[in-house]
C-alpha positions in Angstrom: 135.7 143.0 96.3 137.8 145.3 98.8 137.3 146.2 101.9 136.2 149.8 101.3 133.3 148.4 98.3 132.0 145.9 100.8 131.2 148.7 103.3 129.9 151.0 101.0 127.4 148.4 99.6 123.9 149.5 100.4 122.5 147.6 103.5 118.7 147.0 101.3 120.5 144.9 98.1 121.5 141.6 98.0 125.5 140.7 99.2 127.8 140.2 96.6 128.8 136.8 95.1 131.0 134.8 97.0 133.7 132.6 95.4 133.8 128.6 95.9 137.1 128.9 98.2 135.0 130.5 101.4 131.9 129.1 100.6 134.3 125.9 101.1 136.2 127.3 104.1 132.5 128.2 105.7 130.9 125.0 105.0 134.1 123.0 106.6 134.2 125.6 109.7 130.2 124.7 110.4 131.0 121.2 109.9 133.9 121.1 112.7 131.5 122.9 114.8 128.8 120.5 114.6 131.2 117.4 115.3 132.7 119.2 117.9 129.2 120.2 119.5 128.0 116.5 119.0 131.5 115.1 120.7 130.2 117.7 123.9 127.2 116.2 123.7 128.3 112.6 123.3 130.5 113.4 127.1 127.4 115.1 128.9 125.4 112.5 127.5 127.8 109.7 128.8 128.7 111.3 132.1 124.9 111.6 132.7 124.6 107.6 131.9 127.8 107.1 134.4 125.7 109.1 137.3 122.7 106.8 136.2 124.3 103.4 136.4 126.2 104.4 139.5 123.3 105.5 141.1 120.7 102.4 140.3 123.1 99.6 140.0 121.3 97.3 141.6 117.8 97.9 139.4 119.7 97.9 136.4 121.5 94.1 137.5 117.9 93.2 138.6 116.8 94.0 135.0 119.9 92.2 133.3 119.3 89.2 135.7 115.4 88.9 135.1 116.0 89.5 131.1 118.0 86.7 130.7 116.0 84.5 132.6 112.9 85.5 130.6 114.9 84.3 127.6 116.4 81.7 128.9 112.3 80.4 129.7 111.2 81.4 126.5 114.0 79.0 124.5 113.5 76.0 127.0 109.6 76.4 126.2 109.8 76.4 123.0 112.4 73.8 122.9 110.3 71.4 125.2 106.9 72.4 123.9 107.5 73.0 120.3 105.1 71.1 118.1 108.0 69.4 115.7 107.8 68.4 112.2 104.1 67.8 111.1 104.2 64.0 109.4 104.6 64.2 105.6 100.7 64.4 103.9 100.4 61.1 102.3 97.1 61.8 100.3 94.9 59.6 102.1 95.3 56.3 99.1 92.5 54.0 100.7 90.0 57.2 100.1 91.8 57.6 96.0 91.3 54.0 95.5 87.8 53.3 96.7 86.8 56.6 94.2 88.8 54.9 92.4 91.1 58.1 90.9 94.2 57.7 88.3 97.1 59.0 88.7 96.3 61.2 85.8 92.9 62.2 87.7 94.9 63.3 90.7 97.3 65.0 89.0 94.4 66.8 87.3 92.5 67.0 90.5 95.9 69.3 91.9 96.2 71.7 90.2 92.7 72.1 90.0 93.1 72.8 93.5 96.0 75.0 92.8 94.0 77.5 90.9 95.3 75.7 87.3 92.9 76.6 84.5 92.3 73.5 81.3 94.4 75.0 79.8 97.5 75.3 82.1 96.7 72.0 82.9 96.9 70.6 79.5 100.1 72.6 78.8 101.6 71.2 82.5 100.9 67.7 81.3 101.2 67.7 77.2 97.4 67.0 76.4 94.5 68.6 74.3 92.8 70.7 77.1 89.4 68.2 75.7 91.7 65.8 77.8 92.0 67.6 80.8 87.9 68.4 79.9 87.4 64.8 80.2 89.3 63.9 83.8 87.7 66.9 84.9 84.1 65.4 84.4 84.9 61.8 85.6 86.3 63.6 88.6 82.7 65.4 89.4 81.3 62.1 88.6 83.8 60.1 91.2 83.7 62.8 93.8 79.8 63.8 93.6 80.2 67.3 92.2 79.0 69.8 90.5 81.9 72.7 90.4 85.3 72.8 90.5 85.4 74.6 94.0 83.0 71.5 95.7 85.4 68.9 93.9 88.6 70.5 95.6 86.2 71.0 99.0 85.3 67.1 99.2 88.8 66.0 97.9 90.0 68.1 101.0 87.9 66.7 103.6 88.3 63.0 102.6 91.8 64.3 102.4 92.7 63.6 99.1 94.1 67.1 99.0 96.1 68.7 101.9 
């Protein structure tokens, strides 16, 4: 559009269609504008950090100094109090053999524990889930319950079961 079309174009109606060259040239002219408006920004910002750390120097070594020696606390505490390793769980075997559980049964009796229905069970360990029926009941019989839930409870606190 010429010069003379662009000032006779009514003031009400929308402008004319710009090409993509200066909506290009525009959008990089804004972009060098911002950058250069954050780089002035980044200097005030800096030179009002300089006047800061110039002026509270000491507070701001105080606060380095007292920081490091709050972590330097912090890792010989944990490092002199830490609890360790727990000892590995070792399934209590005087309490399995005077109940007098198999191997099988404790097996069974874990992923009962686990949240393992019969038939998982009997998939995990390649038997008819009337197998995994069966150790279930002599369980209840050698542990004194009557649900799966109070089996897994009394296996836990004679610590059978971690």
């Amino acid at each position: 559009m010429d010069r003379q079309a662009a000032i006779d174009w009514p003031a009400h109606a929308a402008p004319p269609p710009r090409n993509g060259a200066g909506d290009r040239q525009m959008w990089k002219r804004a972009i060098y504008y911002g950058a250069l408006l954050a780089a002035g920004t980044l200097a005030l910002q800096w030179l009002d950090y300089q006047r800061l750390a110039r002026a509270h120097s000491d507070a701001i070594y105080i606060f380095l100094i007292a920081a490091g020696f709050l972590a330097l606390g912090v890792w010989l505490g944990a490092r002199a109090l830490g609890a360790g390793k727990p000892p590995p769980f070792d399934g209590n075997p005087q309490a399995v053999a005077s109940l007098g559980i198999s191997p099988r049964e404790l097996t069974v009796l874990q992923a009962l524990a686990a949240g393992q229905s019969n038939k998982e069970i009997a998939a995990l360990l390649e038997v008819s889930p009337n197998t995994v029926k069966t150790h279930v009941a002599r369980l209840f019989e050698k542990l004194g319950a009557r649900r799966r839930t109070e089996a897994i409870h009394r296996a836990r606190s004679l610590g059978i079961l971690p």
